[in-house]
ROSE-4610 file (N, C-alpha, C; in Angstrom, 1 decimal, always signed):
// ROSE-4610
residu = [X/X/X/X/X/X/X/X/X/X/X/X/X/X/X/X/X/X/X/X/X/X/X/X/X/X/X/X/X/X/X/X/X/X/X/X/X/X/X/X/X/X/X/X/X/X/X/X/X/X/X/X/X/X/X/X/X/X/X/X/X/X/X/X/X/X/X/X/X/X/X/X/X/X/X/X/X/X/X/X/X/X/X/X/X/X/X/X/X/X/X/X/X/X/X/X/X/X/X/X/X/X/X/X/X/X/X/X/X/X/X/X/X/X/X/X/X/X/X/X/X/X/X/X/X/X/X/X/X/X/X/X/X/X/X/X/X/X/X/X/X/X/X/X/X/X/X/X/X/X/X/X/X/X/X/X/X/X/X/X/X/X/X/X/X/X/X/X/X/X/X/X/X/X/X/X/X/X/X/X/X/X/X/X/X/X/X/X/X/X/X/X/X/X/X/X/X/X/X/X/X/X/X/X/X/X/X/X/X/X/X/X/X/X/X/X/X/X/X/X/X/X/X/X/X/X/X/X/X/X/X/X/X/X/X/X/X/X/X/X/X/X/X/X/X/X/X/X/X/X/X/X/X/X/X/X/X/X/X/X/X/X/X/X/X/X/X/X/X/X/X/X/X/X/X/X/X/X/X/X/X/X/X/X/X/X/X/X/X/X/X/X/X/X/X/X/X/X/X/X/X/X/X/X/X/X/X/X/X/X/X/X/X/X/X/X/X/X/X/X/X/X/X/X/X/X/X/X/X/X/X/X/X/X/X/X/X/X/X/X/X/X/X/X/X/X/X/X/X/X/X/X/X/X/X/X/X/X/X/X/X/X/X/X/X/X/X/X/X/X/X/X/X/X/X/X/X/X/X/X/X/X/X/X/X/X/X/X/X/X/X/X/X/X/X/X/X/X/X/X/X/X/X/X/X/X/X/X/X/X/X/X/X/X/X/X/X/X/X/X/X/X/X/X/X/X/X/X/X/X/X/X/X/X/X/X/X/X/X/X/X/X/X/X/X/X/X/X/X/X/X/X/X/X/X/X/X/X/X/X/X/X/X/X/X/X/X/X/X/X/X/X/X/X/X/X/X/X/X/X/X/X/X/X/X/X]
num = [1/1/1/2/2/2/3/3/3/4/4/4/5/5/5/6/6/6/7/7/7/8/8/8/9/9/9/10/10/10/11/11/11/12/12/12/13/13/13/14/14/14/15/15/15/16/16/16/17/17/17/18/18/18/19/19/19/20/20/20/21/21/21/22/22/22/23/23/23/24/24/24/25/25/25/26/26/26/27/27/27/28/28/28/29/29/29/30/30/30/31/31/31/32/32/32/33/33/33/34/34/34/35/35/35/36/36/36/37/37/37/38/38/38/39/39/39/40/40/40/41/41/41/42/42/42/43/43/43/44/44/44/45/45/45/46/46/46/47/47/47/48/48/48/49/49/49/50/50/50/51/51/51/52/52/52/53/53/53/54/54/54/55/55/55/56/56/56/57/57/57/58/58/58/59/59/59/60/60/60/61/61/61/62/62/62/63/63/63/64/64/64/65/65/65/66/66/66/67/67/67/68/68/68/69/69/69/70/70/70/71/71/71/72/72/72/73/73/73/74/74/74/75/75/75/76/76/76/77/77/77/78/78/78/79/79/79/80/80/80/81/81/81/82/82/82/83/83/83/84/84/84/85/85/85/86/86/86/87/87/87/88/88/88/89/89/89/90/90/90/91/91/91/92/92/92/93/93/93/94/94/94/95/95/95/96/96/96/97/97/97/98/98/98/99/99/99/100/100/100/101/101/101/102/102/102/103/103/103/104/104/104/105/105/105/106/106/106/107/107/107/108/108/108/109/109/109/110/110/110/111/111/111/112/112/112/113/113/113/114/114/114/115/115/115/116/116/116/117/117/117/118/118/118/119/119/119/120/120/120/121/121/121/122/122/122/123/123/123/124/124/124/125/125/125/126/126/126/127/127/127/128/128/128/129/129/129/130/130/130/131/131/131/132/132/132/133/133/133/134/134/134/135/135/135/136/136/136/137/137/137/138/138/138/139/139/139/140/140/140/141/141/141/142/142/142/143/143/143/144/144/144/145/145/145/146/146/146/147/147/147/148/148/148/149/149/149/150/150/150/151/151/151/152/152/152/153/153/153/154/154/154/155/155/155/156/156/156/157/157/157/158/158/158/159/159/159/160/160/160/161/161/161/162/162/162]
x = [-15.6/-14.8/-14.9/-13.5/-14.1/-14.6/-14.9/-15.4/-14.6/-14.1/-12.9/-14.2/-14.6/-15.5/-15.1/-14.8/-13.6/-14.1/-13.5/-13.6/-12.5/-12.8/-12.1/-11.9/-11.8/-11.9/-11.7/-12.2/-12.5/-11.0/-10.2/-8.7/-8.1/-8.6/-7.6/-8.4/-9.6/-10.3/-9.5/-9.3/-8.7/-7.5/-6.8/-5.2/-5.1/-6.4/-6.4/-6.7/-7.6/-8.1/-6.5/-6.2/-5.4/-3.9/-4.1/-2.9/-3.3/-4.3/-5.1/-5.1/-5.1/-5.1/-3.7/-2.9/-1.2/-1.4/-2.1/-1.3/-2.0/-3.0/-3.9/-3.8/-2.9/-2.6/-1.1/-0.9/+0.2/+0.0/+1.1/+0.7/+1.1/+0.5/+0.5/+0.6/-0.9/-1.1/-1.8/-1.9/-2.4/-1.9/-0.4/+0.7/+0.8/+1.0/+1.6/+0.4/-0.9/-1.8/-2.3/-2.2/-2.5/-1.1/-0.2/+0.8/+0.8/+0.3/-0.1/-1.2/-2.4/-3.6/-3.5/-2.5/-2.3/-1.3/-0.6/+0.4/-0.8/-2.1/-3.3/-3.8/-4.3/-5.3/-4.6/-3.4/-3.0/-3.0/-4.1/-4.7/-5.5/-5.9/-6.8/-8.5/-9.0/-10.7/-11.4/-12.3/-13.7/-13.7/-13.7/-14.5/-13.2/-11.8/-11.1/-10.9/-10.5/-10.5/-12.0/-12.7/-14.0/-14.2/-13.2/-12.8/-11.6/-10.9/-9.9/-9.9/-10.6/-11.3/-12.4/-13.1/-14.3/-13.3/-12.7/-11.6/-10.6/-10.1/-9.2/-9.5/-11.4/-12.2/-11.7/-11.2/-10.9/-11.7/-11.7/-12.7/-12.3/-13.5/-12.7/-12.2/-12.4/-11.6/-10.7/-10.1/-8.5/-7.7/-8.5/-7.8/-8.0/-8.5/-8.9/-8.1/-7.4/-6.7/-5.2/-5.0/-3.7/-3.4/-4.5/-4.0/-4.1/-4.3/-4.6/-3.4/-2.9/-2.0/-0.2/-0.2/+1.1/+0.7/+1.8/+1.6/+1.6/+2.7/+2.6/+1.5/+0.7/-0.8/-1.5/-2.5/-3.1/-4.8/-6.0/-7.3/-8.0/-7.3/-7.5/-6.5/-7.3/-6.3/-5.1/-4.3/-3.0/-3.5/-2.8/-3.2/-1.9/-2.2/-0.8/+0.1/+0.0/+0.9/+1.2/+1.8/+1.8/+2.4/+1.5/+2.4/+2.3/+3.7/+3.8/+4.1/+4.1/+4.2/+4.6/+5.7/+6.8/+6.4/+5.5/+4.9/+6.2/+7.4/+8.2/+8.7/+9.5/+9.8/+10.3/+11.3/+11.8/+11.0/+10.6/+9.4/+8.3/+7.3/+6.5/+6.9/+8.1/+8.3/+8.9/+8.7/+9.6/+8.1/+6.5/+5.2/+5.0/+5.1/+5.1/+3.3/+2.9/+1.0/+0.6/+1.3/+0.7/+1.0/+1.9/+2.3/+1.4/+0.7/-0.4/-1.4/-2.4/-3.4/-3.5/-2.3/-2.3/-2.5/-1.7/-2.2/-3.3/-4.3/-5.3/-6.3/-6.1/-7.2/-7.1/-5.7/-5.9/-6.1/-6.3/-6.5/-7.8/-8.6/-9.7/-10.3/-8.9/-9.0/-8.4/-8.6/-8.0/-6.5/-5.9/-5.3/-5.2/-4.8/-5.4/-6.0/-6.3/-7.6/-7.2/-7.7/-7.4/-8.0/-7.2/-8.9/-10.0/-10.8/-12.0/-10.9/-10.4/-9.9/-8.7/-8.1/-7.4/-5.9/-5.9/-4.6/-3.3/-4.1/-3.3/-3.9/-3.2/-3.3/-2.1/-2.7/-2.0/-2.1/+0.0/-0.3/+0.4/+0.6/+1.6/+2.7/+4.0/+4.9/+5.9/+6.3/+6.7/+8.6/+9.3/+10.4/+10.8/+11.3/+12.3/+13.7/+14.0/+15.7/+16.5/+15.4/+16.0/+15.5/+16.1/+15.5/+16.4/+17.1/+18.2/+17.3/+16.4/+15.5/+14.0/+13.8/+12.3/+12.4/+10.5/+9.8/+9.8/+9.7/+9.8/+8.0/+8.0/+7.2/+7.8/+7.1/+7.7/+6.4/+6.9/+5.8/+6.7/+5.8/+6.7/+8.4/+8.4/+10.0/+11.0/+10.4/+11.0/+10.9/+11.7/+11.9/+11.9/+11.1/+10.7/+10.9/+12.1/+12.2/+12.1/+12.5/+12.6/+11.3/+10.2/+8.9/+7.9/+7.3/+6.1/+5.0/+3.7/+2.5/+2.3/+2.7/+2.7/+3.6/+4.3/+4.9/+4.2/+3.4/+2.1/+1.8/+1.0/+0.4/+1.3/+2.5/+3.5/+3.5/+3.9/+4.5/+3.6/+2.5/+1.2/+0.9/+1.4/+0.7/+1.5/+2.7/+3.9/+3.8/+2.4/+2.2/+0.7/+0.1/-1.1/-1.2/-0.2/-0.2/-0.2/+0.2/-0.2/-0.8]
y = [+8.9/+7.7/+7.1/+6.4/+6.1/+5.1/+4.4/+3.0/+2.2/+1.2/+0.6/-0.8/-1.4/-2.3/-3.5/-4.8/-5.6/-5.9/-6.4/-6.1/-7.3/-8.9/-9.8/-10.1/-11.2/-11.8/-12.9/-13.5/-14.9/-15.7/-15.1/-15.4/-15.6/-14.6/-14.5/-15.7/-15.9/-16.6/-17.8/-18.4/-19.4/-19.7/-18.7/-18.6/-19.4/-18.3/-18.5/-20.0/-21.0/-21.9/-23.2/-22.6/-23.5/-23.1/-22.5/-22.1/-22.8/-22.8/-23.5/-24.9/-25.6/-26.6/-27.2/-26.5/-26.7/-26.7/-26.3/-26.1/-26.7/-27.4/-27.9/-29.0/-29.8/-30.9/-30.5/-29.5/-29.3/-28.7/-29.0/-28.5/-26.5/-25.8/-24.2/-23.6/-24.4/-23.7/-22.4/-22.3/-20.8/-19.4/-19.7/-18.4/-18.1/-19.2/-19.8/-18.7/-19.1/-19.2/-17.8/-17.1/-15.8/-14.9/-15.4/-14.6/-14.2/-15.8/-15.8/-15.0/-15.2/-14.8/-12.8/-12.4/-11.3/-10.6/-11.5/-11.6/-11.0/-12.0/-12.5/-10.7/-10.3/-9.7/-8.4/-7.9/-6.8/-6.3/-7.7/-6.9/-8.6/-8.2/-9.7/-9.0/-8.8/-8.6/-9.6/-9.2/-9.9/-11.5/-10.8/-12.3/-13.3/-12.7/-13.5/-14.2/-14.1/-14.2/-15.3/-15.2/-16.3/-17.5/-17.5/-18.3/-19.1/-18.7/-19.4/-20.1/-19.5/-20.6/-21.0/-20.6/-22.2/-23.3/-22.9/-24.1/-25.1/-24.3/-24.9/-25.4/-25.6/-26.0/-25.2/-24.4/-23.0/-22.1/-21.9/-20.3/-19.6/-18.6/-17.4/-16.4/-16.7/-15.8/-16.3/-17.3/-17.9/-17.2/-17.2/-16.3/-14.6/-14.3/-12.9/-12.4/-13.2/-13.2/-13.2/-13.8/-14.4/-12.9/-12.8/-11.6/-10.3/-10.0/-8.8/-8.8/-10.0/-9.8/-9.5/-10.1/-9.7/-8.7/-7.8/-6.2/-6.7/-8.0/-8.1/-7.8/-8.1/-8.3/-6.9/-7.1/-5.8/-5.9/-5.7/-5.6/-4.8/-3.9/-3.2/-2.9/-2.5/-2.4/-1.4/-1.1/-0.3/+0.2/+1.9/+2.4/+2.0/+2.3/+2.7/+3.6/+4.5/+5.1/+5.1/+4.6/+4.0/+5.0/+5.5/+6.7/+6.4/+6.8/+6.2/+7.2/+7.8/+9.1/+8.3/+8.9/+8.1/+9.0/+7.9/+8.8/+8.6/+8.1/+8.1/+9.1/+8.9/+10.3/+11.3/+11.3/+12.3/+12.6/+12.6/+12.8/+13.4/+12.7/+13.3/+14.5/+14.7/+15.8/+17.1/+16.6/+17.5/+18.1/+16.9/+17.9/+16.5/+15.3/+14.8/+14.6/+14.9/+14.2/+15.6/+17.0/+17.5/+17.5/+16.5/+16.0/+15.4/+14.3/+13.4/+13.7/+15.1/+16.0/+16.2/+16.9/+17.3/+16.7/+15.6/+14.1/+13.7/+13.6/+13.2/+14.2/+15.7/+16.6/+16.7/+16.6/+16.7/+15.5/+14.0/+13.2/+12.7/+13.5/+13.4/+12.2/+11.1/+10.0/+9.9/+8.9/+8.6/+7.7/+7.8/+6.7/+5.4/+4.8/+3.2/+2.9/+4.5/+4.1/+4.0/+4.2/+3.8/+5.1/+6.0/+7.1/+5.9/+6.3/+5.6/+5.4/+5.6/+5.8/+4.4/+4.4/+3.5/+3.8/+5.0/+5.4/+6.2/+6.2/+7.0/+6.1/+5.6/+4.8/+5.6/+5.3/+6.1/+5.2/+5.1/+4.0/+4.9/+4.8/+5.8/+4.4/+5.0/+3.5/+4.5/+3.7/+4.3/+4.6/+4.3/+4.9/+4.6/+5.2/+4.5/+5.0/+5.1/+5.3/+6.8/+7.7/+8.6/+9.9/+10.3/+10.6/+12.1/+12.0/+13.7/+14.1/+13.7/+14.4/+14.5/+14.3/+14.3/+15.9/+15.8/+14.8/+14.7/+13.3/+12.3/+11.2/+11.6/+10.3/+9.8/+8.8/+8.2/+7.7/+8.2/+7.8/+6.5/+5.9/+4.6/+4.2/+4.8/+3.9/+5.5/+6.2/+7.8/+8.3/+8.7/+9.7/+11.2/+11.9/+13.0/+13.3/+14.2/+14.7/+16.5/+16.4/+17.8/+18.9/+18.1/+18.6/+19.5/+20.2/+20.9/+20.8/+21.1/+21.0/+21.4/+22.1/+22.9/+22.6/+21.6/+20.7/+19.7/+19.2/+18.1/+18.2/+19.2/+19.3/+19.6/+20.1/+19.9/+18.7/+18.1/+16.2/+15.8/+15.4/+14.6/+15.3/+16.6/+16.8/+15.7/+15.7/+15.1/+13.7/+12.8/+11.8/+11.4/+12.7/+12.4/+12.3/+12.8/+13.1/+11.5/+11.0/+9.6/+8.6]
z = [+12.1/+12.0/+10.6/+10.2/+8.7/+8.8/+7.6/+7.7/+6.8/+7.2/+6.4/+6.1/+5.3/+4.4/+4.2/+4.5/+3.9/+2.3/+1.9/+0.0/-0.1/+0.2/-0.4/-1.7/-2.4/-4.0/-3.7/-4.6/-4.7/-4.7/-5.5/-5.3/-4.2/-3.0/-2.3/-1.2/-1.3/-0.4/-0.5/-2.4/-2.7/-2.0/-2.1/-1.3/+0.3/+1.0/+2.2/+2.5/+1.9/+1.8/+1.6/+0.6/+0.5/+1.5/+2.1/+3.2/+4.1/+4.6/+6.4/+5.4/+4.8/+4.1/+4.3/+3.9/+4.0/+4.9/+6.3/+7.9/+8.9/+8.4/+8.9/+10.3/+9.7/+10.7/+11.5/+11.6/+12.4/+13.4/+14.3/+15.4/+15.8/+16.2/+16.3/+15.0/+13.9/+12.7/+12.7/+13.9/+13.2/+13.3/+14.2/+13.8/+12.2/+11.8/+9.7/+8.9/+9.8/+8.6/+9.0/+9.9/+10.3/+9.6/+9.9/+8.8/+7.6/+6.7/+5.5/+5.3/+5.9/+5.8/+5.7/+6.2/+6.3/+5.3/+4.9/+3.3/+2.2/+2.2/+1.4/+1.4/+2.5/+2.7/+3.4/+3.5/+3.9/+5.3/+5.8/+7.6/+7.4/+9.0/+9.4/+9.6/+8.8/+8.9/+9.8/+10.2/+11.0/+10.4/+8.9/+8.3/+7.9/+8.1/+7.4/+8.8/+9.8/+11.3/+11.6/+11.3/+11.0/+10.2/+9.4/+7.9/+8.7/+9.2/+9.8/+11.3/+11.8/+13.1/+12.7/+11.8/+11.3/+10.7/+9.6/+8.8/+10.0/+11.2/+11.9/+13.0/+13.2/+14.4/+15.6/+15.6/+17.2/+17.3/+18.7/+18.5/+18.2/+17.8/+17.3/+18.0/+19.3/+20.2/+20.7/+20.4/+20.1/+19.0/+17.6/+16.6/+17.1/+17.5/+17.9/+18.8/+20.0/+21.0/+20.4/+19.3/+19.1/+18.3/+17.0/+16.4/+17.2/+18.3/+18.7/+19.8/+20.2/+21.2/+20.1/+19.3/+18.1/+18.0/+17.8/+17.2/+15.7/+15.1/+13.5/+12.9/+13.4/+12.8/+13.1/+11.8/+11.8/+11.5/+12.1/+12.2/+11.1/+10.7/+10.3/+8.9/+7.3/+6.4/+6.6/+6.0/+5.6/+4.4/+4.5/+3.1/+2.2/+1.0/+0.3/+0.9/+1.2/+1.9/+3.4/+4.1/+5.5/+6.6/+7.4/+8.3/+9.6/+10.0/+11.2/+12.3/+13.6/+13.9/+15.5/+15.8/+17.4/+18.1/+19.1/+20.8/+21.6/+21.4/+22.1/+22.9/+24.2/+25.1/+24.2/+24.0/+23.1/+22.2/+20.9/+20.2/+21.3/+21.9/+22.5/+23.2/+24.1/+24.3/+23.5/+22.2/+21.7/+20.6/+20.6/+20.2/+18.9/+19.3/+18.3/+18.4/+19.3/+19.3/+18.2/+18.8/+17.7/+16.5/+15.7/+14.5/+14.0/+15.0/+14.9/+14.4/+15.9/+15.5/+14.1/+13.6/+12.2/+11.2/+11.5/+10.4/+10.5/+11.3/+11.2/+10.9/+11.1/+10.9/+9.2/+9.0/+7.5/+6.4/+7.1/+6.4/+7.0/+7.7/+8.8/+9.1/+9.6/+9.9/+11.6/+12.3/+13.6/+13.2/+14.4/+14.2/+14.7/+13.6/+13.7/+12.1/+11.9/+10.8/+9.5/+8.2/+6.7/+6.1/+5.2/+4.3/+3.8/+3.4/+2.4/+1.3/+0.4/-0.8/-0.6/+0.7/+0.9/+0.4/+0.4/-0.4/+1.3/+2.3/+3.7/+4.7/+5.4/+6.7/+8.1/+9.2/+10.3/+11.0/+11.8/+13.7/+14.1/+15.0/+16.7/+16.4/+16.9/+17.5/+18.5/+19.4/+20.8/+20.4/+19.5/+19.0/+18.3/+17.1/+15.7/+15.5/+16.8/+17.1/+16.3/+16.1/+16.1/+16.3/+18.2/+18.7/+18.9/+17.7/+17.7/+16.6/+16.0/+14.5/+15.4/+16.7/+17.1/+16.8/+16.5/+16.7/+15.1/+15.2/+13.7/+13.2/+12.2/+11.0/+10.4/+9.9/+8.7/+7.7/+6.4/+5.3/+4.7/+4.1/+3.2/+3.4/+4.6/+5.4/+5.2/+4.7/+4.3/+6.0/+6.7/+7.8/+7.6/+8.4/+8.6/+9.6/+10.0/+11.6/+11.5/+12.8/+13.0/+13.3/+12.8/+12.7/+13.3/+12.5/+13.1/+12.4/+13.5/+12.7/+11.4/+11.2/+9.5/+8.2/+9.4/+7.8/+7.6/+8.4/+7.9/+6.2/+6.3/+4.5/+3.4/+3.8/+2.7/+2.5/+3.3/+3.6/+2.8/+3.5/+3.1/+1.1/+1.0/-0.6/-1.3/-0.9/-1.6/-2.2/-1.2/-2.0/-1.9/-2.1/-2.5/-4.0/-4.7/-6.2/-6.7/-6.1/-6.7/-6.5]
């Protein structure tokens, strides 16, 4: 499993600070500031999730509940390159898990997860409406249908070059 590390900056803490600041006294500030907070930070980490129910007196399994129950939100970082792989009926029946397999044996990550490098992140999503190209990915909003396991590492070289 990899290990994703959170790696804030003082900047961004700043940001965060002064977002829960702006949202402070309103009422259901912590949709705003989990939004933002995710703008800030790419994902909602442990400690940023801890920073925001100390600042806004809630528990933190009020914030924990809130970000986990939105799909928006993410626990976990995003790489630069964002892949997305449709368990949807069509897709799945047409071999999209073993698209998946492949994507993860060759970026030898799960999905859910980030590489170390931070440069390939992997989620499953249940359909992206095009289910005459299953089984389908998508890298950076780019669609890939049609697919078999062995077009994986073509795919994936394509933007590892950068």
């Amino acid at each position: 499993m990899a290990q994703n590390l959170f790696e804030g900056t003082e900047e961004q803490m700043a940001q965060l600070l002064s977002c829960i600041n702006a949202h402070r006294n309103e009422p259901g500030a912590l949709m705003p500031v989990l939004h933002e907070a995710q703008n800030i930070y790419g994902y909602l980490p442990a400690e940023v999730q801890t920073v925001i129910a100390e600042e806004l007196e809630i528990p933190l399994a009020e914030v924990y509940g809130v970000a986990t129950f939105y799909s928006q939100f993410s626990l976990t970082p995003k790489g630069k390159h964002q892949i997305s792989v449709c368990l949807g009926t069509a897709c799945y029946v047409k071999g999209s898990d073993k698209i998946l397999e492949a994507i993860e044996r060759e970026l030898r990550i799960s999905c859910g997860e980030c590489t170390p490098d931070k440069k390939f992140s992997i989620e499953s999503c249940r359909c992206v409406g095009a289910c005459g190209l299953a089984p389908v990915m998508i890298v950076d909003g780019e669609v890939y249908g049609k697919l078999t396991a062995a077009d994986v590492p073509t795919i994936l070289d394509k933007y590892m070059k950068d």
